[in-house]
Every structure is written in C-alpha cells, then in structure tokens.
C-alpha positions as CSV (number, residue, x, y, z in Angstrom):
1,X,-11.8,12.5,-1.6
2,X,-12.4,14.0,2.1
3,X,-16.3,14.7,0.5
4,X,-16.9,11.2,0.5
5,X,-16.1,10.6,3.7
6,X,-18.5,13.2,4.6
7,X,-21.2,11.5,2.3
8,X,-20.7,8.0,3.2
9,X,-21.2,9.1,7.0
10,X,-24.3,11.4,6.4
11,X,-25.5,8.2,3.9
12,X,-25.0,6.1,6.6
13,X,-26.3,8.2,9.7
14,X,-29.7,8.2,8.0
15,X,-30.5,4.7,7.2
16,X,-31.5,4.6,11.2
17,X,-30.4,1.2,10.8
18,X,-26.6,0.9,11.8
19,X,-25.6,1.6,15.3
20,X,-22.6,3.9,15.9
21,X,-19.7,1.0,15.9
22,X,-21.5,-0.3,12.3
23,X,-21.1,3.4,11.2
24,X,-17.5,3.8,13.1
25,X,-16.4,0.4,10.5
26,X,-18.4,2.3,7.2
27,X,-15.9,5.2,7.7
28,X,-13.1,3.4,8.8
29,X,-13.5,1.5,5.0
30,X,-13.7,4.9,3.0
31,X,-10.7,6.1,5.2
32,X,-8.4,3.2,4.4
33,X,-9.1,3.3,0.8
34,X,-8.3,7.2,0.5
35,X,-4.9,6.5,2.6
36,X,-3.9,3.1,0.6
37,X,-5.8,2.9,-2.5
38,X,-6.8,0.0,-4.4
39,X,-4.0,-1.7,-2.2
40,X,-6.4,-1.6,0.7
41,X,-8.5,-4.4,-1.2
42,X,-11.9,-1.9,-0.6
43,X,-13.3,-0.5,-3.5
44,X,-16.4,2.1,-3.8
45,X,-19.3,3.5,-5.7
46,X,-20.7,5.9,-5.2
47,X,-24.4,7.6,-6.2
48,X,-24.5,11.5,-6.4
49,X,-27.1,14.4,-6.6
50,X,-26.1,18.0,-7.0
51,X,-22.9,16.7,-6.0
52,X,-23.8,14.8,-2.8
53,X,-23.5,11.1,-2.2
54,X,-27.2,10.0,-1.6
55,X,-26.1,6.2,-2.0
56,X,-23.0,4.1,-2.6
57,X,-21.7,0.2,-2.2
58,X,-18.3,-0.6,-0.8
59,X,-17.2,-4.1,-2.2
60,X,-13.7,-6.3,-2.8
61,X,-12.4,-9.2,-3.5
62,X,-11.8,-12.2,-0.8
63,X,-8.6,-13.1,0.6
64,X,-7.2,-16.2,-0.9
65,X,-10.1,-16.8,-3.5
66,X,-9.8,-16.8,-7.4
67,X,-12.6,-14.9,-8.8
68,X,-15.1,-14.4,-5.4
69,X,-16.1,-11.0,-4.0
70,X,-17.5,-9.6,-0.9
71,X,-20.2,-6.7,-1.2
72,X,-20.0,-5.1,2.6
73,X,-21.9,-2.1,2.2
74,X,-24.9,-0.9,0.0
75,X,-26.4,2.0,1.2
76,X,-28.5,4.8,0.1
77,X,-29.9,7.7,1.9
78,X,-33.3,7.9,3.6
79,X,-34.5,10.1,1.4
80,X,-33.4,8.4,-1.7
81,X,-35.2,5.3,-0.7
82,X,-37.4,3.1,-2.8
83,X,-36.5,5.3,-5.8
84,X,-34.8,2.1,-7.6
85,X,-31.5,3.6,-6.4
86,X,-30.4,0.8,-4.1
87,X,-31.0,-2.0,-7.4
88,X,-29.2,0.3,-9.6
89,X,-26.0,0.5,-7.2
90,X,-26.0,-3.3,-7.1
91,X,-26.4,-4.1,-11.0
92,X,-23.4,-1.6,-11.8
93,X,-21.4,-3.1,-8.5
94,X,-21.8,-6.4,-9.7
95,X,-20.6,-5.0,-13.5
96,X,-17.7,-3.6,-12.0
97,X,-17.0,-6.8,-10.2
98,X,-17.0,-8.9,-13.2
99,X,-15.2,-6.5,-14.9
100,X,-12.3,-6.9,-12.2
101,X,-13.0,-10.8,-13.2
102,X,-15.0,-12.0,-10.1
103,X,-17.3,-14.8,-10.8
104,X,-19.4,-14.9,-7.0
105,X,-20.8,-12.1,-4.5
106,X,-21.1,-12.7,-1.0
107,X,-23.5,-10.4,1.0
108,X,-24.2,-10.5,4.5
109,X,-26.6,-8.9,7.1
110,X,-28.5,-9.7,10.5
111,X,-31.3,-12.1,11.3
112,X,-33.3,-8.8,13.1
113,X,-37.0,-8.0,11.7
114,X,-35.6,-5.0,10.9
115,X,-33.5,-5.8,7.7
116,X,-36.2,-8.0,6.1
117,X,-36.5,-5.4,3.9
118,X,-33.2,-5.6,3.0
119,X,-32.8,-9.6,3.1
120,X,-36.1,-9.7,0.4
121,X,-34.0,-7.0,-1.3
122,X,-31.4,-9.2,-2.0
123,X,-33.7,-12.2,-2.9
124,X,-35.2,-10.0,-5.6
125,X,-32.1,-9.2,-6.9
126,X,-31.0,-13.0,-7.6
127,X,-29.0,-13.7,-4.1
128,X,-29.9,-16.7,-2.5
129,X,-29.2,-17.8,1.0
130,X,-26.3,-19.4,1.5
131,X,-25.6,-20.0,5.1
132,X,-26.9,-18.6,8.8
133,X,-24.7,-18.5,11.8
134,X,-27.0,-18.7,14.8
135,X,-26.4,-16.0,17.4
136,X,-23.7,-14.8,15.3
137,X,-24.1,-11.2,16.7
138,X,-25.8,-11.4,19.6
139,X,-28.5,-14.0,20.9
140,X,-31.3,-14.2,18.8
141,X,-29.2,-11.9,15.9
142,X,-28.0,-14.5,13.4
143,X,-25.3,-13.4,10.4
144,X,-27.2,-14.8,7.2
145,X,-24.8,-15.1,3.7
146,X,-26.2,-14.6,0.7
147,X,-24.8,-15.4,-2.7
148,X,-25.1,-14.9,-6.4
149,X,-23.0,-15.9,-9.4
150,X,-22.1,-13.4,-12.1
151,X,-20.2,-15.0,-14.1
C-alpha cells in the first residue's frame, strides 16, 4: 500500500541514523515490492499504531541458496524505541522466515560507534559475528555479518 511507503520513510527519517542514499535504497525496497510482489524477492513487516507504521523489517531469501535469508532492514521509529518493539519485529521475522522454510539469517550493518547499539542488539538476540570486511564502506567503516540459525 502507498501508506507504507509513507511509513517506512517517516520510520526511517527518524532513526537519525541512515543518511539520505541509505533512506533513498529503504524506499526503493518498499516500492519494488508494491510494483512486483513477492516476485521482487523483498518481503515486509510491518509494526502499526493507530494505524501508522512505527517499526517494520524488510527481509528475503538469498540468490542461489537453499534455505538462507537476508534480513536488510529492521527499523523502528524514534519514538517507539527501547519499548521491546525492535526484538519483537525480529522474533516474528525470523517465524515468518522459517515458515517460508529458511534455516540461516544474515544481518549486516557498519563498524561506526554509532550502531553499537544495534550490533549488541543483535548479539542479544542470538546473532553472532560472522565476518568483517575492513573499509567496506568507507575507511575506517567496516561491513560486519552477523548470523543465526533458525532451523
């Protein structure tokens, strides 16, 4: 629907933490879905109150794999923050992706001080690191994976 474009975008917009190309690629995501479908491989959900998205994860399954899936987006609204929200998106995405018979999750994010909230996020939620590319976004920014079976 058009509203979740909206939402994703004002979801996004307030984190303070994505720069306008990172939030250029969240709506780019949410716009190929609502033109192809499930075809477009993306897949969404999405956390509402009184009707607006305060939160929502964008996952789907990798190219070429049998059973592993790639969780690019988990966001939730400034204001919704630290409300358990964020853990409660993440435990239903990863039911939904076993569900759709994926065994793995792959996350990613940056290196920079300011997602180490969101890196010990992940750790308490049973990902481990899997792999850092040095420098991967810019010097000094390295792309870290994390991981965590669900099967």
């Amino acid at each position: 629907m058009e509203s979740d474009l909206e939402g994703v975008h004002s979801v996004v917009r307030s984190s303070g933490f994505f720069s306008p190309e990172e939030t250029a690629v969240a709506m780019e995501l949410v716009a190929e879905r609502l033109k192809s479908g499930k075809a477009s491989g993306y897949f969404f959900l999405f956390a509402e109150h009184e009707r607006e998205v305060v939160g929502y994860t964008c996952y789907g399954p990798v190219p070429c794999t049998e059973s592993s899936y790639d969780l690019y987006w988990i966001a939730v609204h400034d204001d919704f923050r630290f409300l358990g929200l964020g853990r409660e998106l993440l435990e239903r995405t990863e039911k939904e992706i076993r569900a759709l018979g994926g065994s793995r999750i792959y996350i990613e994010t940056s290196s920079r001080g300011q997602y180490e909230p969101t890196r010990a996020f992940y750790r308490k939620c049973g990902y481990r690191d899997e792999a850092i590319f040095k420098d991967f976004y810019a010097p000094g920014d390295s792309k870290i994976v994390y991981v965590k079976t669900i099967a």
